[in-house]
C-alpha angles and dihedrals in degrees: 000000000000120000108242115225131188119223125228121203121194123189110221093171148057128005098329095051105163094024106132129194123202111199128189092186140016118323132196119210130198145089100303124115102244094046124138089222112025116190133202095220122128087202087062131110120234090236087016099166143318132237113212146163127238115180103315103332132082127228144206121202131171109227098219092291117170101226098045143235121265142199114185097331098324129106113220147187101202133353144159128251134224131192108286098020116146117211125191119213108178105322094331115101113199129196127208135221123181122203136193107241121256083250099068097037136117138212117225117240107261118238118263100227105025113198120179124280146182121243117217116177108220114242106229119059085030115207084260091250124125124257116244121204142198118229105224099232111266100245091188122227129132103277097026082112128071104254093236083060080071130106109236085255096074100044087050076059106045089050108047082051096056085043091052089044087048091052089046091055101044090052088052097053088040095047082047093050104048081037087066098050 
């Protein structure tokens, strides 16, 4: 009996980077409305391509879409997908995750004598959920931001007056040295 997995789809690009989409079945993406995954792509394909089981494997096929339907840098009709593949339709570029169902899992034994322990997620392989960060409140100030954060504006300032106090400086150290001899 085959084994029945659910299929995760996270979005890693566009404007609905971090969405993610858990399917139980097949599944069409693209730009229509009615979609089970409806993407904002304008690369996209109205009915672009369809993720689907068959036995115990998932598969990716393109539904005919003009711009095509790529895995790594290969366009493709119909392939099928392993844990951790990314996919590009138009310029959104999907990752999968495949999941035994809660049916067929186990729970692992617990320890007898359980002591505390710190938990550390390794960082390859990753659990398949997002990352989530903090913002560090801005304190203001003039260089609170990286320099590469600022418009072109500011860096055109910034460097005419380095360039002004450089002067400065050089005319000082020159006027104090003619003024020795």
């Amino acid at each position: 009996m085959a084994e029945a997995m659910r299929i995760h789809l996270y979005l890693l690009t566009g404007p609905h980077a971090g969405d993610e989409f858990a399917l139980d079945r097949e599944a069409v993406l693209g730009r229509q409305e009615g979609n089970q995954v409806r993407l904002d792509d304008r690369k996209a394909s109205r009915k672009h391509a369809r993720v689907y089981r068959e036995g115990d494997a998932v598969f990716l096929q393109d539904l005919g879409s003009s711009n095509g339907t790529y895995v790594g840098e290969d366009r493709i009709s119909r392939v099928r997908l392993r844990d951790g593949d990314v996919f590009r339709i138009g310029e959104t570029k999907i990752r999968v995750r495949l999941e035994a169902s809660a049916a067929r899992r186990t729970e692992s034994p617990k320890p007898r004598n359980p002591e505390p322990s710190v938990e550390v997620e390794a960082l390859s392989g990753g659990s398949g959920r997002l990352l989530q960060f903090h913002k560090i409140e801005d304190k203001g100030g003039l260089f609170t931001e990286d320099l590469s954060q600022r418009g072109a504006l500011f860096k055109l300032f910034l460097f005419l007056a380095l360039l002004v106090l450089g002067a400065i400086l050089f005319y000082f150290a020159f006027q104090m040295g003619s003024g020795e001899g």
